[in-house]
C-alpha positions in Angstrom: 19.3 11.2 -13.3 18.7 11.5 -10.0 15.7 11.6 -8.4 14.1 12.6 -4.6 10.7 11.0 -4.0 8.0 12.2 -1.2 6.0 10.2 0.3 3.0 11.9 3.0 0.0 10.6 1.6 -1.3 9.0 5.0 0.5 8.2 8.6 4.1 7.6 7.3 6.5 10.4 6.0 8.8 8.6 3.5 12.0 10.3 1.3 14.0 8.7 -0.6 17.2 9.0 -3.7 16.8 7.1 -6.5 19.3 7.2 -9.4 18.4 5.8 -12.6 22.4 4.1 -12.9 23.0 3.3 -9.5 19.4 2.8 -8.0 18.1 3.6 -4.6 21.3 5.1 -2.8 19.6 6.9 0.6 16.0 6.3 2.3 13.9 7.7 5.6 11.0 6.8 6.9 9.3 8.4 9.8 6.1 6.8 11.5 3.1 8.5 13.2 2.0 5.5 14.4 2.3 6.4 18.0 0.7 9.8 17.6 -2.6 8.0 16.6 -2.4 5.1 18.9 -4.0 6.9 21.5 -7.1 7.5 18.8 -7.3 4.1 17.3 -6.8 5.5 13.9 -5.2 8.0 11.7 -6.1 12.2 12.8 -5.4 13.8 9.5 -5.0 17.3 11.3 -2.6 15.2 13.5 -1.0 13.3 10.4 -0.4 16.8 8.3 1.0 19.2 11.2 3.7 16.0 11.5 4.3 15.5 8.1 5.3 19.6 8.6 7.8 18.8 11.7 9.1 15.5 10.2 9.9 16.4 6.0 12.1 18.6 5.7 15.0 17.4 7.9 14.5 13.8 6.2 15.2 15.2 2.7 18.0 16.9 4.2 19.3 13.9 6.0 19.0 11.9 2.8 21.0 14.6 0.3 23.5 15.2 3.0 24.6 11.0 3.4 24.3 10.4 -0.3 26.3 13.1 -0.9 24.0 15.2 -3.2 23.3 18.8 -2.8 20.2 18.9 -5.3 18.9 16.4 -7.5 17.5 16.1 -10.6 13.8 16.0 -10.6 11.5 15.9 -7.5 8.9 12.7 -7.2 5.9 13.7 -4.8 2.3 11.2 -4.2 -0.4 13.5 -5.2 -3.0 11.1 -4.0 -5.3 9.3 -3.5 -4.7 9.8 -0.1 -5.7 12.6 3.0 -5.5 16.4 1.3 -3.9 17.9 3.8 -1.6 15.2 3.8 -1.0 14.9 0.2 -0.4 18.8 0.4 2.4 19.2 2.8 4.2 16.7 0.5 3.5 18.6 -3.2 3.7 22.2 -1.3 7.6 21.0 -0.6 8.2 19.4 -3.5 6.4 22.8 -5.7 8.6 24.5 -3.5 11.9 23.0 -3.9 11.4 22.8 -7.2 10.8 26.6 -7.6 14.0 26.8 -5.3 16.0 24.7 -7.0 14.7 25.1 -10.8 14.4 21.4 -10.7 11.2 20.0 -12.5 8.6 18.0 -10.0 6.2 14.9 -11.0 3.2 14.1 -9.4 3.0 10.4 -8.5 -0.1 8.2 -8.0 0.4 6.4 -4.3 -0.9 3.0 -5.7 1.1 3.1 -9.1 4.3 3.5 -6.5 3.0 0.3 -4.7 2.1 -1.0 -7.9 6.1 -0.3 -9.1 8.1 -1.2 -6.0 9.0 -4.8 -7.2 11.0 -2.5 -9.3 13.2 -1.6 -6.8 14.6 -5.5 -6.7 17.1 -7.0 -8.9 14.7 -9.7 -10.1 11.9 -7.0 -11.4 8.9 -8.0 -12.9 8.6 -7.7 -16.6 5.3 -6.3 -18.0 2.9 -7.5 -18.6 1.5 -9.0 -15.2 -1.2 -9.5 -12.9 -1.0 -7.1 -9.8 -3.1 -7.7 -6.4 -2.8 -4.1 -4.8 -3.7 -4.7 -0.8 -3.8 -2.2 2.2 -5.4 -0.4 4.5 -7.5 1.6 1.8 -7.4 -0.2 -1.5 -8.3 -3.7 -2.3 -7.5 -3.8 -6.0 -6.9 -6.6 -8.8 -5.0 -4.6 -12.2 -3.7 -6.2 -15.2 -0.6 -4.4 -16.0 -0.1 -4.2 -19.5 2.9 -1.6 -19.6 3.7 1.4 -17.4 0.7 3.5 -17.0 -1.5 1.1 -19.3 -3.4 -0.1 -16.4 -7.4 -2.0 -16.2 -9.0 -2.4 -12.7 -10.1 -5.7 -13.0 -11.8 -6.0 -9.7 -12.1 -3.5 -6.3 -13.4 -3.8 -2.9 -17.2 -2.6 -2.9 -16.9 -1.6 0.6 -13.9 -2.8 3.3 -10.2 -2.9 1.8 -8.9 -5.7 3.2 -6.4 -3.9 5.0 -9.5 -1.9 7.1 -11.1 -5.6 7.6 -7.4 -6.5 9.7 -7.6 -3.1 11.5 -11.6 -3.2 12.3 -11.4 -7.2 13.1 -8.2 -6.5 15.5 -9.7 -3.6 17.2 -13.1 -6.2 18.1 -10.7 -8.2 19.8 -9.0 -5.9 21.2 -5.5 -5.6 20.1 -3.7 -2.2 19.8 -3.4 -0.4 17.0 -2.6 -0.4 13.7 -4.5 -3.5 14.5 -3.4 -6.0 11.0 0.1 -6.9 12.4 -1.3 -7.8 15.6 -4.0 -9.7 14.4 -1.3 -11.5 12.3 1.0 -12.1 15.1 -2.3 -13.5 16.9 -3.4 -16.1 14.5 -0.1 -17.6 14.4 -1.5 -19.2 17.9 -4.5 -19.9 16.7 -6.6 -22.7 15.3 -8.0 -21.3 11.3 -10.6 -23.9 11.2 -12.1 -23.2 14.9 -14.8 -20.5 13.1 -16.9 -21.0 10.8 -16.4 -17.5 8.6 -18.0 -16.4 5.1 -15.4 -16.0 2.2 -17.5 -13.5 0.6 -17.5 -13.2 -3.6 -15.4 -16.3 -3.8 -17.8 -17.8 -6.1 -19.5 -14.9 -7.9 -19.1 -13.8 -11.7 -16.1 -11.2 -12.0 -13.5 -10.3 -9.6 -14.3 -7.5 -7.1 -14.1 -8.4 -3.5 -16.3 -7.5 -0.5 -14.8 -7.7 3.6 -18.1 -6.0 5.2 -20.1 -9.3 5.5 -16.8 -11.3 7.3 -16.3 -8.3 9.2 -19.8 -8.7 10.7 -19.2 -12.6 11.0 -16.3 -12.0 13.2 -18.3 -9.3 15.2 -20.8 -11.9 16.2 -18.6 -14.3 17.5 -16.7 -12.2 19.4 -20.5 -10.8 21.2 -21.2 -14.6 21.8 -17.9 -15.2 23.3 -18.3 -12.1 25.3 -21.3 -13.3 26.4 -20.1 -16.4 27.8 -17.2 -14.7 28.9 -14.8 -16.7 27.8 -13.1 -14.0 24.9 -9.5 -14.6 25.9 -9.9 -18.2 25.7 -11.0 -18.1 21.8 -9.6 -14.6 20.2 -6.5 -16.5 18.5 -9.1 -18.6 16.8 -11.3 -16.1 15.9 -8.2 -14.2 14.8 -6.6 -17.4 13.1 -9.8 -17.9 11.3 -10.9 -14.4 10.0 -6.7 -14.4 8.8 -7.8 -17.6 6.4 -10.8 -16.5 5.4 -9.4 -13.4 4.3 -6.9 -14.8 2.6 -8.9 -17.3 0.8 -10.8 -14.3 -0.8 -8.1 -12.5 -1.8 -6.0 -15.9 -3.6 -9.2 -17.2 -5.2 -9.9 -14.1 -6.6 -6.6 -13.2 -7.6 -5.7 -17.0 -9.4 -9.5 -16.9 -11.3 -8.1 -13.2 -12.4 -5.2 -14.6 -13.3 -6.3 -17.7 -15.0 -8.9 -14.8 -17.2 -5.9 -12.8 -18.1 -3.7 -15.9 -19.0 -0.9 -14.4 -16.5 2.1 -15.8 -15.5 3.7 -13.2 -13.2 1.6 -11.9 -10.6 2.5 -9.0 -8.2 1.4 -8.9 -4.8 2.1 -5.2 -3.0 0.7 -2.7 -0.4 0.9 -3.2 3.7 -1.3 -6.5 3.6 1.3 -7.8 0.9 3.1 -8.4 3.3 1.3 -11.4 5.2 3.0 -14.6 5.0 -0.2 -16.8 4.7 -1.0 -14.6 1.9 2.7 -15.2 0.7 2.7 -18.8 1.3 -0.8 -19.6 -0.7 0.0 -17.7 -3.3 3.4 -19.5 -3.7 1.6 -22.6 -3.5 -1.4 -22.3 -5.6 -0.1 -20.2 -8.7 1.9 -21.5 -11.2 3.7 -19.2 -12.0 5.7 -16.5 -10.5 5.1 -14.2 -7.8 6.6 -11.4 -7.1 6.6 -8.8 -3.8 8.7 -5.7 -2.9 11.0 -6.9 0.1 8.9 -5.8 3.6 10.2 -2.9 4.1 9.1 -1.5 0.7 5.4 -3.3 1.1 4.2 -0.8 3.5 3.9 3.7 2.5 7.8 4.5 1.8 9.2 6.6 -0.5 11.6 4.5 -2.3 8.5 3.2 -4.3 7.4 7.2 -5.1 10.8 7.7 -6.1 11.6 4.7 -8.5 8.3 5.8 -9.4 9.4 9.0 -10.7 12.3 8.1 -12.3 10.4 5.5 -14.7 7.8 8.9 -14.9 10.8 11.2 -16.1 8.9 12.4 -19.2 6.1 13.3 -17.1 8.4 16.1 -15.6 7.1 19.2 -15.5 7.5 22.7 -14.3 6.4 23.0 -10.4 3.7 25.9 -11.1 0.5 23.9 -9.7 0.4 21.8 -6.6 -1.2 18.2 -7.2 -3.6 16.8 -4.3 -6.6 14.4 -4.4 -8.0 12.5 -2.1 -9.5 10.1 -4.9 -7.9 9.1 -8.5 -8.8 6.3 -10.1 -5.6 3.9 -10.9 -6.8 3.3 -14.5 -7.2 6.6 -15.5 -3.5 7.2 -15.7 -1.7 6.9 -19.4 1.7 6.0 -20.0 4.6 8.6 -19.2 4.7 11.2 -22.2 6.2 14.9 -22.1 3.6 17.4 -22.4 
């Protein structure tokens, strides 16, 4: 079977061709990320009216080098994620469908990040821990079987991925701000600050960012104040990095250590980090597991391998799927209707 799978829930317009022999055989992925540079964040009239210019010819760039005229089934992210957004993507797909009498199946943007590992040869088996981190989720799930899925723990305000971006933009790096940061720390001192790691030691597992956001802000007024910013912002960036990451691995291991887990899976944009890669390797005993980099940031590989372990969710494209919230855990394992 093969299936195409959408991806247009944000800034990043992602198609891909998954078949359930073969596995992924064609991928696309166009950025916005210089459209919104000039903003310092994501436009979602800006982010929809390119989704419009940019879809289309990707799916047909995809079909035409794989050497497919239609596939099988079409995979679309029906959120959580911007409306219009999310309805560029499903309009297509509802419309392809209808074209092509091909059924569609809506996709939950943090179950594909939650799947990707799936597009490796060493895939995960269920059950596992997974530590969901990006720009708009911070989320610990224990992953008992596709779509059997309990929200351990969430961010009560900041995602992590929003701390990078907010933190970078303070010391004024360009945007999307949590690479930069990233590439700043690594000259850096991570012990020159003194910064919070906030929940580390309270009862459950969710996580809070607001309070080290605020930390940060302060020292970069005082160094501002005594002019001297340029001299200190790889420390302060070096230090807000390890704090960060500190939450998110002592979290994560006393989730683990609850659950009894020994597989972990680390995905999203911030899954990508390599001090969150490297203390996580170092501190859990037993295996983690990642989606290579390309795959940890919006792509729609994930939405399609997705879709493909969602088959007997495929339904008719009569009603276009969009919402901008939808909790992970409210989803069920894939059964025809």
């Amino acid at each position: 079977m093969l299936v195409l799978g959408l991806e247009t829930s944000c800034d990043e317009t992602g198609v891909a061709l998954f078949d359930t022999e073969r596995g992924l055989i064609g991928q696309a992925l166009h950025s916005q990320v210089d459209l919104h540079a000039v903003y310092g964040g994501v436009v979602p009239e800006i982010a929809s009216r390119d989704h419009i210019r940019a879809l289309l010819p990707l799916i047909q760039g995809v079909l035409d080098e794989a050497g497919i005229e239609r596939p099988d089934a079409i995979a679309y992210t029906a959120g959580p994620g911007l409306v219009g957004a999310l309805m560029v993507g499903g309009g297509l797909a509802c419309g392809l469908g209808l074209a092509w009498n091909r059924p569609v199946i809506p996709i939950h943007h943090m179950e594909g990040h939650l799947l990707a590992p799936m597009l490796e040869d060493d895939a995960p088996a269920f059950p596992f821990l997974a530590l969901l981190v990006s720009g708009g989720h911070t989320l610990l799930v224990w992953v008992q079987e596709l779509g059997d899925y309990r929200v351990l723990g969430s961010t009560l305000d900041d995602a992590v991925g929003e701390a990078f971006d907010k933190t970078a933009k303070l010391l004024g790096l360009p945007y999307p701000g949590g690479p930069a940061l990233a590439a700043l720390a690594t000259q850096g001192n991570d012990e020159a600050c003194k910064l919070p790691r906030p929940m580390l030691h309270r009862d459950g597992f969710d996580f809070s960012f607001s309070g080290l956001k605020t930390a940060v802000m302060l020292q970069v007024r005082e160094a501002e104040a005594q002019r001297n910013l340029d001299a200190v912002r790889a420390d302060i960036a070096a230090s807000f990095q390890r704090a960060a990451v500190d939450t998110l691995v002592g979290r994560t291991l006393k989730a683990a250590k609850y659950e009894r887990a020994e597989r972990i899976v680390v995905a999203g944009g911030v899954g990508a980090n390599t001090l969150l890669r490297e203390e996580l390797a170092a501190q859990f005993e037993g295996r983690v597991f990642y989606p290579r980099l390309e795959y940890c940031t919006d792509n729609g590989a994930m939405i399609a391998v997705a879709g493909a372990l969602r088959l007997a969710d495929a339904r008719k494209p009569a009603t276009i799927q969009a919402m901008a919230r939808w909790s992970l855990d409210s989803l069920t394992p894939p059964q025809s209707e």
